[in-house]
KEKEBA-822858 format. One line per 5 residues: their letters; for each residue x, y, z of C-alpha. Coordinates in steps of 0.5 Angstrom, whole numbers, plus 500, padded with zeros to 3 digits. Layout:
N
A) X,Y,Z; ...
***
This chain:
81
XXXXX) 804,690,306; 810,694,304; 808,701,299; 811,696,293; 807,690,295
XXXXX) 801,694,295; 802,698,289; 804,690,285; 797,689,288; 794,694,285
XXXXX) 796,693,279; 794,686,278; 787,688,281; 787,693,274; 789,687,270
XXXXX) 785,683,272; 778,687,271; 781,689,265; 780,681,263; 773,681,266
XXXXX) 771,688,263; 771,687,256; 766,692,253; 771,697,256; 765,701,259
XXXXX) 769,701,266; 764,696,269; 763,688,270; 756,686,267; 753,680,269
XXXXX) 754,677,262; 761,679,263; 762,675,269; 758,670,267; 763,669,261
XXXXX) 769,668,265; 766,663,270; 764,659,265; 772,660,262; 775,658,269
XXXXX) 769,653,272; 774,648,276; 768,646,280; 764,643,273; 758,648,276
XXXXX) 751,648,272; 749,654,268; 743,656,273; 749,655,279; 754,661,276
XXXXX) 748,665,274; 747,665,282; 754,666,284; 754,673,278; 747,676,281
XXXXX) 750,675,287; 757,678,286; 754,683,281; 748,685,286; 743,690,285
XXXXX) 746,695,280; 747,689,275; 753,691,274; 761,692,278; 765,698,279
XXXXX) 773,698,279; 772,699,287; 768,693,289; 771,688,284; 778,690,288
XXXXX) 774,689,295; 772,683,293; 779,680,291; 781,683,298; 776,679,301
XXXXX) 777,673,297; 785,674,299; 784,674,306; 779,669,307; 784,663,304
X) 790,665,308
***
């Protein structure tokens, strides 16, 4: 990946946390999360199910820094190609 690619990508990683992060603490919550899969659910998952994907996604700490929200979308991209 090109340093201008890298840096595009970076950015969209920033702006997309920003539309998750809507306290503007700097950290995803579960309930933050929650409200964006329930926004982008294509998948018509039950409320129980999407409570289980954020647990897993948000983890022990409840809550996601800008690193591990941008190593999953890293992840995320990888594993669709």
């Amino acid at each position: 990946m090109s340093q201008s690619s890298y840096d595009i990508y970076c950015h969209c990683n920033a702006v997309a946390f920003e539309v998750f992060d809507t306290n503007r603490d700097g950290f995803i919550d579960k309930n933050e999360l929650m409200n964006v899969l329930k926004h982008t659910n294509k998948r018509n998952m039950t409320v129980d199910q999407l409570d289980q994907v954020a647990a897993i996604l948000i983890g022990q700490k409840h809550k996601m820094d800008f690193a591990k929200f941008r190593d999953l979308m890293l992840e995320s991209s990888s594993s669709s190609k």
